[in-house]
C-alpha positions in Angstrom: 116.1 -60.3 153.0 112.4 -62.0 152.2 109.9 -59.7 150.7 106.3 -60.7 149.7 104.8 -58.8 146.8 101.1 -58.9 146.8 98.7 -58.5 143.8 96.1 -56.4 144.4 94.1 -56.8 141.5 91.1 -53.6 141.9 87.9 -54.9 141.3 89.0 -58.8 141.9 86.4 -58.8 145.1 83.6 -59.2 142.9 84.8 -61.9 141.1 82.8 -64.7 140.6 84.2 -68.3 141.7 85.9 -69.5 139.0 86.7 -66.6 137.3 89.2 -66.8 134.5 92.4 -64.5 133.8 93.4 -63.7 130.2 95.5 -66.5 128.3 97.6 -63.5 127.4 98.3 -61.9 130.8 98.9 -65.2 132.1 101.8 -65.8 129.6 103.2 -62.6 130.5 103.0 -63.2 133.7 104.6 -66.5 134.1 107.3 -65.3 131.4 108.2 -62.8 134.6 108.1 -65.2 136.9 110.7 -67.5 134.8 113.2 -64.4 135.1 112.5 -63.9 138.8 113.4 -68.1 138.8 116.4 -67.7 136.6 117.7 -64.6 138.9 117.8 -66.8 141.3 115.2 -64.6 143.7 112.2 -66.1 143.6 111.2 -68.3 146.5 107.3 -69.3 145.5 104.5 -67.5 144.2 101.0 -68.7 143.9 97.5 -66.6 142.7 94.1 -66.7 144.9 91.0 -67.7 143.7 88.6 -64.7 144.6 87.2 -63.5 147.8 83.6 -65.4 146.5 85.4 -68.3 146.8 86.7 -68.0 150.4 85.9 -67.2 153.9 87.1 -64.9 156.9 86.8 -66.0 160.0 86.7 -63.3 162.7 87.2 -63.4 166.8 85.8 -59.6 167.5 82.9 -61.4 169.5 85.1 -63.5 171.8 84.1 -66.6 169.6 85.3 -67.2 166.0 82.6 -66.4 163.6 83.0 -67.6 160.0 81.5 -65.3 157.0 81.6 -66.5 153.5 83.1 -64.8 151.0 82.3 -62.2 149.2 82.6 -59.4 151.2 80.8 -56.4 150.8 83.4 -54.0 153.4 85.9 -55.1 151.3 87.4 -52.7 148.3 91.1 -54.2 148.0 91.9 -58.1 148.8 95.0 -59.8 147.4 94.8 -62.1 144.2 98.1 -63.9 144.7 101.9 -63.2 146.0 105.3 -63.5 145.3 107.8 -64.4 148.0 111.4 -63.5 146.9 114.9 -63.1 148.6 116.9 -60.5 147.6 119.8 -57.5 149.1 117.3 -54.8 149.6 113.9 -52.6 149.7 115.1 -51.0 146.5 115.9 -54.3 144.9 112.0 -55.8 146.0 111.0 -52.4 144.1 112.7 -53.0 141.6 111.5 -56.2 140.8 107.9 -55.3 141.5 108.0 -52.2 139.2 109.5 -55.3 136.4 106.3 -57.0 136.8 103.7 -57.4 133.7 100.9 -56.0 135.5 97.6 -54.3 134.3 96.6 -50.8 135.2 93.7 -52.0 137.6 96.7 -53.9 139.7 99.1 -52.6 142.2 101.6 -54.5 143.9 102.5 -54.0 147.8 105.9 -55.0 149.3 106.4 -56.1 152.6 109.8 -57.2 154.6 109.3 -60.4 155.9 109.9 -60.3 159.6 112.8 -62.5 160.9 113.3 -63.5 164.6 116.6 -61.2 164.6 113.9 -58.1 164.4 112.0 -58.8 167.8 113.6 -58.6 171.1 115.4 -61.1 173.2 111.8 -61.8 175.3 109.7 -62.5 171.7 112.8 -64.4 170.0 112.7 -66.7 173.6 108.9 -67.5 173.4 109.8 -68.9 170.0 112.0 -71.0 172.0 110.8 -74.7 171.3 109.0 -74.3 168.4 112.4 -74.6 165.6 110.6 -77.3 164.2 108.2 -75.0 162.1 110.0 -74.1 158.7 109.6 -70.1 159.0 111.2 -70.6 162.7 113.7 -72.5 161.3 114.6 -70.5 158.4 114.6 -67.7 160.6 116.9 -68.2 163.1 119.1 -69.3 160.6 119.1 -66.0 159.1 117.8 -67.9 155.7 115.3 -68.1 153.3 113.1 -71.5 152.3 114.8 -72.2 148.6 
């Protein structure tokens, strides 16, 4: 089963472009990642540069409309993610509550959906499209490694 475990650093939508984490967290923090690598459950893992530095784009209008970051509506946003492959809910939990993190961050799992969860009628209008790796990997019944 692929979960994503998502950093929610509080306070990381004011960030400025650019903005630099601690030397120190950081080594924690890739020392945890080495043990999700060496138990073999880590699929990839990247951090975010802050919402200053990005862009939503938004379709409520009809037409896509493009706002630069930051964002003043916003009071969580993600500052980076884990993707790992592992038995169980419990063990994503597990893994999550492992992590070095500060007490301004909180880390949310999600399942990754695979095609086996939707019905016959959303699996076929995938039909076609095996090509793309998630689709692939899906109807497998895999993860990327």
């Amino acid at each position: 089963m692929r979960f994503m475990m998502l950093m929610i650093p509080i306070g990381y939508c004011t960030a400025e472009p650019g903005a630099q984490p601690d030397p120190e967290r950081v080594a924690a923090m890739m020392r945890y990642n080495e043990e999700l690598k060496n138990a073999g459950v880590l699929i990839t893992l990247d951090g975010l540069h802050p919402p200053s530095a990005g862009a939503r784009v938004s379709f409520g209008a009809g037409e896509p409309i493009v706002t630069d970051g930051p964002f003043a509506e916003a009071k969580e946003v993600l500052g980076g993610y884990w993707m790992i492959d592992v038995a169980s809910r419990d063990e994503a939990i597990a893994w999550a509550k492992k992590c070095p993190a500060s007490g301004n961050e909180i880390i949310e799992i999600r399942q990754v959906q695979e095609l086996s969860d939707f019905s016959d009628e959303v699996r076929d209008a995938v039909s076609g499209f095996e090509d793309l790796p998630h689709v692939t990997a899906a109807q497998r019944g895999q993860a990327h490694h």
